[in-house]
C-alpha positions as CSV (number, residue, x, y, z in Angstrom):
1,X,14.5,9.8,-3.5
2,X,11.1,7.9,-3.3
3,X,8.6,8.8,-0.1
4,X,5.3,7.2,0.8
5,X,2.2,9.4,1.2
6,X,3.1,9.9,5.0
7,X,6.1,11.0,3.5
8,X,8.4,8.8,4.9
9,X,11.6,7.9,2.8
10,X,10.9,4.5,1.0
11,X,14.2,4.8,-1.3
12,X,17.3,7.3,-2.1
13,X,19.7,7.0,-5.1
14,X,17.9,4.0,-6.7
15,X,16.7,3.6,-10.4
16,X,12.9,3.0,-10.9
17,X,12.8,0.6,-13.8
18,X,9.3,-0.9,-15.4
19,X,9.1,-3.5,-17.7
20,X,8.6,-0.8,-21.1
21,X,10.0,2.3,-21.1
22,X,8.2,5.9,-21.8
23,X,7.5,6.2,-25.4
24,X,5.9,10.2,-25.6
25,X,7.0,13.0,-23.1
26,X,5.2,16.5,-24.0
27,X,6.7,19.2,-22.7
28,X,4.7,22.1,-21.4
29,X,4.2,25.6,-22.5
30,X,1.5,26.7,-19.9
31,X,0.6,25.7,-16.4
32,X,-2.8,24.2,-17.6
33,X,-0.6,22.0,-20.4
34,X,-3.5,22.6,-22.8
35,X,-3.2,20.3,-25.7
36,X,-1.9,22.9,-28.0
37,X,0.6,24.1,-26.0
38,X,1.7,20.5,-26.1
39,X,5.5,19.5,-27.5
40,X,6.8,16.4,-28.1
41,X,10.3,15.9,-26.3
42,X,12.4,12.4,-26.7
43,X,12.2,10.8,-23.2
44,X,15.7,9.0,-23.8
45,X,17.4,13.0,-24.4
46,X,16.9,12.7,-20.1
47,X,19.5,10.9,-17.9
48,X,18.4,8.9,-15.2
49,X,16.8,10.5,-12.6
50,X,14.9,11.7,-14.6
51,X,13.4,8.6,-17.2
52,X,13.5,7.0,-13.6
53,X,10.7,9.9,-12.6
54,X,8.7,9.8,-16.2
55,X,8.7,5.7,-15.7
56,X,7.1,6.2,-12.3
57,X,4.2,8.5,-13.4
58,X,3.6,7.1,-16.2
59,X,3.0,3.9,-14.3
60,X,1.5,5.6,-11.2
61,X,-1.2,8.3,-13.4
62,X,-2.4,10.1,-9.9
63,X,1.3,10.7,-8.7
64,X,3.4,14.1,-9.4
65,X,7.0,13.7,-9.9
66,X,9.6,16.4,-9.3
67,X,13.3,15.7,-10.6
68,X,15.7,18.5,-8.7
69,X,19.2,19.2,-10.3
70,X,22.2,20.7,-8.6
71,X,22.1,24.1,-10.4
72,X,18.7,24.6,-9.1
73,X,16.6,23.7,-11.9
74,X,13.5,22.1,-11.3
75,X,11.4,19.9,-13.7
76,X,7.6,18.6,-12.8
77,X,6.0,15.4,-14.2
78,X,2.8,13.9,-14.2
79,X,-0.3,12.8,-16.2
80,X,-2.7,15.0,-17.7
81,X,-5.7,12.2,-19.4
82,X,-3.1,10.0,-21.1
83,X,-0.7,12.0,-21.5
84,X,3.0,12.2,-19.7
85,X,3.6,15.9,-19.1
86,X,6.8,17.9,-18.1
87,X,6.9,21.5,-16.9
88,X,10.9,23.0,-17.0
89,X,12.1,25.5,-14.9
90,X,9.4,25.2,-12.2
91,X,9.8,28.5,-10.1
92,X,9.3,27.5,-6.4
93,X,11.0,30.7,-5.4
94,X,8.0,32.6,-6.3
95,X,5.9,30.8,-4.6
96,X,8.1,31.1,-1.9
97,X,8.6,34.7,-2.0
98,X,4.5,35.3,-2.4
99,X,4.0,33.0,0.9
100,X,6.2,35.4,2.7
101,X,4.9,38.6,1.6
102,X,1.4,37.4,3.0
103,X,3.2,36.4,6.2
104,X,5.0,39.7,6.4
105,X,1.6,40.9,5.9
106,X,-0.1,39.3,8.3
107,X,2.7,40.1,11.1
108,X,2.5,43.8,10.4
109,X,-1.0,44.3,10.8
110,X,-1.3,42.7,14.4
């Protein structure tokens, strides 16, 4: 799925292609993807939602890039100076547990 900044839906189910392919994918190991918590990870290991994803960020260096799989997991792409970088297992459900604590919060002490 592809949206535009106003987050309409510009394309679903497609493959984004560019005329070379990713070369060097470094995986994460912390949120700030410091350089020497850098790894080098083969882009072609991926299927094609995702190599669709790194080909789009690579090409497009101020975009983020989130590939979803069925099971839940969640990877997160995007350029950090020149670099291609993946985080793995992103955790949204933290994030979404912490928002509704301080909404819990906030409703109990009105």
């Amino acid at each position: 799925m592809h949206l535009r900044p106003d987050f309409t839906l510009d394309g679903f189910g497609g493959e984004i292609t560019v005329k070379s392919g990713v070369q060097e994918l470094y995986r994460a190991s912390s949120a700030r993807a410091a350089t020497e918590g850098l790894h080098s990870v083969d882009p072609n290991h991926f299927g094609m939602r995702h190599r669709s994803m790194m080909r789009y960020c690579d090409a497009h260096p101020d975009s983020v890039g989130f590939v979803i799989s069925q099971d839940g997991d969640i990877r997160a792409f995007t350029k950090v100076s020149s670099k291609l970088v993946m985080w793995e297992n992103v955790m949204v459900h933290r994030l979404w547990d912490a928002y509704l604590k301080r909404v819990q919060k906030r409703l109990d002490s009105e």
